[in-house]
C-alpha positions as CSV (number, residue, x, y, z in Angstrom):
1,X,50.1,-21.8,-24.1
2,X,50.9,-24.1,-27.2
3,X,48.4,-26.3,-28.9
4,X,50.1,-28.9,-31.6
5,X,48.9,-28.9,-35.1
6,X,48.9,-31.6,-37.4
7,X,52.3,-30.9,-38.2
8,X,52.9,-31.3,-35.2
9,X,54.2,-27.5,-35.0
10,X,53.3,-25.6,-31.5
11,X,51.4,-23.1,-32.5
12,X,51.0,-19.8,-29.6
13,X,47.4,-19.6,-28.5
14,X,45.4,-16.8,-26.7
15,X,42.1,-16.7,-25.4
16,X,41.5,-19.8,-27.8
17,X,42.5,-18.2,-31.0
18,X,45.6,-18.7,-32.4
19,X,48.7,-15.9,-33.3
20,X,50.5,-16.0,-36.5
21,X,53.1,-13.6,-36.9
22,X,54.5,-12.1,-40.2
23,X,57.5,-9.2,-39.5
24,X,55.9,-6.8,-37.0
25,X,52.3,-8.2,-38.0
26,X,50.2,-10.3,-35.9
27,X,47.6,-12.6,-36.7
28,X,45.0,-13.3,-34.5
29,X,42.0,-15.4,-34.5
30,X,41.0,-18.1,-36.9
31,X,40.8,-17.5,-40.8
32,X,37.3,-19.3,-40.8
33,X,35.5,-17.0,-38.3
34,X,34.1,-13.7,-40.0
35,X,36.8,-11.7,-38.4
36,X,40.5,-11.7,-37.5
37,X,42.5,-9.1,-36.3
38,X,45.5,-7.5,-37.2
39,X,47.9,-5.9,-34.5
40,X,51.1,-4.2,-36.6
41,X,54.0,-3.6,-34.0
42,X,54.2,0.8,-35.1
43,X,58.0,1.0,-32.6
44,X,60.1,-0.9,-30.2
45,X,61.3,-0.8,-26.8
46,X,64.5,-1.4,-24.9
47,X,63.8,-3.9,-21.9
48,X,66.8,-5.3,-19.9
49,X,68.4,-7.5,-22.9
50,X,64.9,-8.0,-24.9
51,X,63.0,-5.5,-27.2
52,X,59.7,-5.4,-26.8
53,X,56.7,-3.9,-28.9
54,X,55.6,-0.7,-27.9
55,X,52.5,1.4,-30.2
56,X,50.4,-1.3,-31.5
57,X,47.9,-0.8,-34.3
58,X,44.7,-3.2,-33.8
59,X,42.6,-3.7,-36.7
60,X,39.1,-6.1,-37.0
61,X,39.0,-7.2,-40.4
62,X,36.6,-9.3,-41.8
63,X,37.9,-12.4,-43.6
64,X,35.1,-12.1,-46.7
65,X,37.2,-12.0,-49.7
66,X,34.5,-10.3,-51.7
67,X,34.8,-7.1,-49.8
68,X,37.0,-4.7,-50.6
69,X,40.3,-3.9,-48.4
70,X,38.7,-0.4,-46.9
71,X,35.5,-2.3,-46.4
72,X,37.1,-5.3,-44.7
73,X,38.2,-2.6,-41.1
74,X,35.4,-3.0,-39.3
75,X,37.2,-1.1,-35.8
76,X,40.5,0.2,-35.4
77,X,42.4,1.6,-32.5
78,X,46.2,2.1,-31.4
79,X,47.2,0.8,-27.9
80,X,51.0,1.3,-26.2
81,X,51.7,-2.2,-25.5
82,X,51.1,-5.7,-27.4
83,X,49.6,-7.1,-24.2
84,X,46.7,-4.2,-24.4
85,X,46.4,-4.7,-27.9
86,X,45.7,-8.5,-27.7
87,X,43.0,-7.5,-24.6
88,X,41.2,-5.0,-27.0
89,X,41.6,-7.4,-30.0
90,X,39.8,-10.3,-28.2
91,X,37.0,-8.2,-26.5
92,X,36.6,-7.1,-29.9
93,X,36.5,-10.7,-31.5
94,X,34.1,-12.0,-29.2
95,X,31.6,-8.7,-29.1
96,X,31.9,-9.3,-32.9
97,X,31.2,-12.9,-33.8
């Protein structure tokens, strides 16, 4: 699913909370809730013609800037496909907030 923003750029959304992707990191949730979290693609797959993520890293950080980077994890966790790793991430975000 695709929500517009006011650049009227599609954005991907999941669960409600949008994905930003940087490299092999992902984004996910909204920079002014107390947490995000970070899922870093660790390998790849071979698929038919497609290459798909395969260990993902799934980090909760907290978005205070005060904190210090070790202090900002709040839960970590490694999962063996991004589609696992987005489930755990938003159970996570909601149990969280």
């Amino acid at each position: 699913m695709a929500a517009k923003t006011k650049k009227d750029e599609k954005t991907l959304v999941y669960r409600g909370k949008t994905l930003i992707r940087s490299g092999n990191t992902i984004y996910y949730g909204n920079t002014s809730d107390p947490f995000v979290a970070c899922l870093q693609c660790m390998d790849a797959q071979e698929f038919s013609d497609m290459t798909l993520p395969g260990k993902v890293t799934i980090q909760i950080l907290a978005t205070d800037e005060n904190l210090s980077p070790k202090d900002r994890v709040k839960k970590k966790t490694e999962k063996n496909s991004l589609y696992e790793a987005l489930n755990i991430a938003s159970i996570w975000l909601e149990r969280v907030e």
